[in-house]
C-alpha positions in Angstrom: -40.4 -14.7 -27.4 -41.7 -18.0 -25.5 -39.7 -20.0 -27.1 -36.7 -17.7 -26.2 -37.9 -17.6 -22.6 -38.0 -21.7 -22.5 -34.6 -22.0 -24.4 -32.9 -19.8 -21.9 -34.6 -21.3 -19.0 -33.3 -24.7 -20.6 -30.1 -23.6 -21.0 -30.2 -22.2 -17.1 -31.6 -25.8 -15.9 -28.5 -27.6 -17.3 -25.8 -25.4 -16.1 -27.3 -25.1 -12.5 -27.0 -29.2 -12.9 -23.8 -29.2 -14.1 -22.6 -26.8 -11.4 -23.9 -29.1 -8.4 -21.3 -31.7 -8.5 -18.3 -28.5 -8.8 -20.1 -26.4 -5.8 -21.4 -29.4 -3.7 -18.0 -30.0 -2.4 -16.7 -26.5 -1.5 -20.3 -26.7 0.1 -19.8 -29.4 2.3 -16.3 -28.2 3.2 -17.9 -25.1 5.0 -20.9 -26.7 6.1 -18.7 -29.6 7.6 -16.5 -26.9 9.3 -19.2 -26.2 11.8 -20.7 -30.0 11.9 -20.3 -31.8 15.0 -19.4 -35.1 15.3 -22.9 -37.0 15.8 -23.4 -35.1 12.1 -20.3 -36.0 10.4 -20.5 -40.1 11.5 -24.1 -40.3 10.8 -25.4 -42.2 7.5 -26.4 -41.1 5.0 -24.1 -38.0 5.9 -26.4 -34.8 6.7 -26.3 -32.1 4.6 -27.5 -29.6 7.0 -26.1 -29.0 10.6 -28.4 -30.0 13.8 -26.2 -27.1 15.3 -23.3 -25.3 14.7 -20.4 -26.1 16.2 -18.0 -23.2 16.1 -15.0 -25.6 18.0 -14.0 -27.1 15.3 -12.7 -23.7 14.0 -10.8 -22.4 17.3 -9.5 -26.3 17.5 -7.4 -25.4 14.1 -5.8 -22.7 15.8 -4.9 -24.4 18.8 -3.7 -27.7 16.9 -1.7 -25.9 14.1 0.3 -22.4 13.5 -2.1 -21.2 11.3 -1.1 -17.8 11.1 2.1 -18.7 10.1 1.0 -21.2 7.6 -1.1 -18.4 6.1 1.7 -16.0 6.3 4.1 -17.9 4.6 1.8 -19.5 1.8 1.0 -15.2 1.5 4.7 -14.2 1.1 4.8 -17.1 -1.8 1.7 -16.7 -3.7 2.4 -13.1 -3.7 6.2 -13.0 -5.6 5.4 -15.3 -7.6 2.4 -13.2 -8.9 4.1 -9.8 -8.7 7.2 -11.7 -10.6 5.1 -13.3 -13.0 3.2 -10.5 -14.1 6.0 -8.5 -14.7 8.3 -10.3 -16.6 5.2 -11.4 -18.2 4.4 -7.6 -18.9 8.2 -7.3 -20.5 8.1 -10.4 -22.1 4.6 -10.0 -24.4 5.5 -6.2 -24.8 9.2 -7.8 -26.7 7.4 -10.2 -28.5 4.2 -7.9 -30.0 6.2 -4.6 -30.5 10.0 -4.4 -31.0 11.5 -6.1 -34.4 14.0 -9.0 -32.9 15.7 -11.9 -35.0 13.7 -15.0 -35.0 10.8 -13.7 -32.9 8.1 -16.1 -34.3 10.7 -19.0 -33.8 11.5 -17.7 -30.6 7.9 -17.4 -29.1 7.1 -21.1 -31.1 10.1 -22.0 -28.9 8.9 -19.9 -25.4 5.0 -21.9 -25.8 6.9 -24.7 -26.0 7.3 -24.8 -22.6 3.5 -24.7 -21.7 3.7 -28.7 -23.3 6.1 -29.6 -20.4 4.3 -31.5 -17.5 5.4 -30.3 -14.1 6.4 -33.1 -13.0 9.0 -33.6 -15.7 10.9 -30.9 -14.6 10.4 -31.3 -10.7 13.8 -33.2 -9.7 15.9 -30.9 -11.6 14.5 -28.1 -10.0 15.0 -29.7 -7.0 18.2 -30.6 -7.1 19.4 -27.2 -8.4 17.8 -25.6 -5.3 19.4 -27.8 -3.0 22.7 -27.6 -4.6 22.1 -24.2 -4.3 21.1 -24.4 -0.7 17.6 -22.7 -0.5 16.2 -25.5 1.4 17.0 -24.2 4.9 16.3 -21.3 6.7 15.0 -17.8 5.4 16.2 -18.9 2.1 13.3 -21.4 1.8 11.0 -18.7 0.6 13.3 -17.6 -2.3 13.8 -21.7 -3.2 9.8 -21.7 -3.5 9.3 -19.3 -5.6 12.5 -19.1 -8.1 11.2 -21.8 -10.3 8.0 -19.6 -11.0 9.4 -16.0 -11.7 8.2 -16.2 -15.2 5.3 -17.7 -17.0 4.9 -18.2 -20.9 1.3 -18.8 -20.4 0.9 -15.2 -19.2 3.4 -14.0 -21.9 1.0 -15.3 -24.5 -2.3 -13.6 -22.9 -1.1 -10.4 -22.4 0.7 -10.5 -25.9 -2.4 -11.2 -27.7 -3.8 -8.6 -25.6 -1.2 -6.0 -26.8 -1.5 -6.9 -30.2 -5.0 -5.3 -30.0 -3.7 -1.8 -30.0 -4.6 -0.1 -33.3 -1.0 0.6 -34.9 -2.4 4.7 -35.6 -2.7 5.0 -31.7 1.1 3.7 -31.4 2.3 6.0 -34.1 0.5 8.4 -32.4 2.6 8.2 -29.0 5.7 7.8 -31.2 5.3 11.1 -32.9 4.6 13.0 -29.4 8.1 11.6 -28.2 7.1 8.3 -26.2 10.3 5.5 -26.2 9.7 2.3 -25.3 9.1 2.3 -21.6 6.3 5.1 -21.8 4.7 3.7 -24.3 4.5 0.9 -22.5 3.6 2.2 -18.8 1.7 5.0 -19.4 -0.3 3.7 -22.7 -0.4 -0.3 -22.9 -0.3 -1.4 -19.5 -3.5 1.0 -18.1 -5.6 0.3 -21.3 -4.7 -3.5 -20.6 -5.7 -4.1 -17.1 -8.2 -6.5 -17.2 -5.9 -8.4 -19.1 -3.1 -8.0 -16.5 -5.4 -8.5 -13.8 -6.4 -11.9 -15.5 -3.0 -13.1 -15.5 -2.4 -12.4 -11.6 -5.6 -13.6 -10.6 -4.9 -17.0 -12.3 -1.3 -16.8 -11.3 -2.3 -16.7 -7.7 -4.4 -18.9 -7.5 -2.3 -21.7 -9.0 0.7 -20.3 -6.3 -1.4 -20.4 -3.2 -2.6 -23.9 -4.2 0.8 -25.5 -4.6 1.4 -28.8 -3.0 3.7 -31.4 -4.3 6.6 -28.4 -5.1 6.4 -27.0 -1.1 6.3 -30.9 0.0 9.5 -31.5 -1.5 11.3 -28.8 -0.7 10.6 -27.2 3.1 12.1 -29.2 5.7 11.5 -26.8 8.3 7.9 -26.7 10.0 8.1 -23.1 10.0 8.0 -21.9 6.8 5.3 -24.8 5.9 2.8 -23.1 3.4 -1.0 -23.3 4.4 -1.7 -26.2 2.1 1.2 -28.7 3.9 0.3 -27.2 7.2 -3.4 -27.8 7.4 -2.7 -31.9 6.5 -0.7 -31.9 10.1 -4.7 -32.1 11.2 -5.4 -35.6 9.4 -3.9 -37.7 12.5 -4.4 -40.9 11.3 -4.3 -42.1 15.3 -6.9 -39.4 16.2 -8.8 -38.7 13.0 -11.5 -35.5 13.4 -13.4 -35.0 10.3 -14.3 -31.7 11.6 -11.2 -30.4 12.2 -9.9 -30.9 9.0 -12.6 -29.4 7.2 -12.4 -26.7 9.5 -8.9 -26.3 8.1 -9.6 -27.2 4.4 -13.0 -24.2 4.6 -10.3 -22.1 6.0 -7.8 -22.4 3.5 -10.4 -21.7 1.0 -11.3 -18.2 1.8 -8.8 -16.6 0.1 -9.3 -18.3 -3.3 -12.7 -17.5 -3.0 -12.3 -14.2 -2.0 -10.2 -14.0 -5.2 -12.3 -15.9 -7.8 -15.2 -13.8 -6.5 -13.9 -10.1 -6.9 -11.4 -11.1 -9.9 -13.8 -13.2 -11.9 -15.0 -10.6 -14.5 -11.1 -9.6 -14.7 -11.0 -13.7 -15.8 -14.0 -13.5 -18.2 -12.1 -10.4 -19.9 -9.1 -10.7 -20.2 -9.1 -14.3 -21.7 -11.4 -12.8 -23.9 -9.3 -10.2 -24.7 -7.6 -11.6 -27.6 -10.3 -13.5 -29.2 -11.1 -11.0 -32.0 -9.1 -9.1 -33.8 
């Protein structure tokens, strides 16, 4: 029993270490939020506030549309999640349950896509959404979020998810007059919610924290997401250190707020398919 108390405690130890440099700088992102300047310029920097100094926070307001920024990255990161977990939803249901030619080839073919980078991809996109004209006006939001309405990485979770089902329980539904679409919404998709709920949490987080894609594509200031908007506050000519952590601590709440609540969701749902 001691010596599974100290192993424990060991393995404990070296976690908590490892975790330090992961935390440290989410951290010092809130703690510099409320720094004033004499604490930010000082050296070595101070870990701890000699006061808190809440103008940093009303400064972000008043120097940048936040509320718009947050509203529009909100309106983005939310399609895309709704989008992606449905077709998601469709797509694993197609690939673990109904008898199609060349499934296997076809879903080798559909992971394919997960070995694309990004950025191989990105000027095609973009120059089918300009030609297309969703660069301007409200039609900015749906030029942001057509390139995401489907995701092969969730299709693969939740299939492996669905392929959990014992066959009798299927059979079962089949014999007491369930097609397709029942069986689906009323007997895979409840028993598979931490699944599901794996795939949105993940999907939204990678949506809210889009950059590069948003950079590219919104010329006008008023649809900037949160994550464009809040670098408006690194002037170069006037740099404050405290306002943009301010902004960056801001920007962070969400995402936390999400990877909190939705982290046993995470845990089991990538889980989900390791054993069958």
């Amino acid at each position: 029993m001691k010596k599974l108390n100290l192993g424990r405690a060991a393995v404990y130890l070296v976690l908590g270490l490892a975790a330090i440099p992961v935390l440290f700088p989410v951290y010092y992102g809130f703690v510099g939020a409320v720094m004033g300047p004499g604490d930010l310029a000082t050296y070595p920097p101070a870990l701890v506030p000699s006061a808190l100094h809440w103008q940093n926070v009303t400064d972000v307001f008043r120097s940048v549309p936040l509320g718009r920024f947050y509203a529009n990255s909100a309106v983005q990161a939310g399609v895309i999640t709704v989008a992606q977990v449905v077709t998601s939803i469709f797509a694993a249901y197609a690939f673990a349950f109904l008898r199609l030619p060349a499934k296997a080839a076809t879903f080798s073919l559909f992971l394919a896509t997960l070995m694309v980078p990004w950025e191989a991809i990105i000027i095609p996109n973009y120059l089918a959404i300009s030609d297309w004209g969703l660069t301007r006006g409200g039609l900015t939001y749906l030029g942001l979020v057509l390139p995401f309405l489907a995701s092969a990485f969730g299709t693969f979770l939740l299939r492996q998810a669905f392929l959990q089902f014992p066959s009798e329980l299927r059979d079962a539904a089949v014999i007491d007059g369930c097609g397709h679409w029942r069986l689906l919404w009323r007997v895979i998709v409840p028993l598979s919610k931490p699944s599901i709920a794996a795939v949105g949490v993940y999907v939204f987080l990678s949506a809210w924290n889009q950059y590069f894609w948003p950079l590219i594509l919104i010329r006008d200031t008023e649809f900037q997401t949160l994550q464009i908007g809040i670098s408006q506050l690194n002037d170069a000519e006037a740099a404050q250190p405290g306002l943009v952590l301010a902004g960056v601590a801001l920007s962070l709440l969400p995402t936390l707020a999400v990877v909190i609540f939705g982290q046993r969701y995470i845990v089991r749902g990538l889980t989900a398919g390791a054993l069958r």
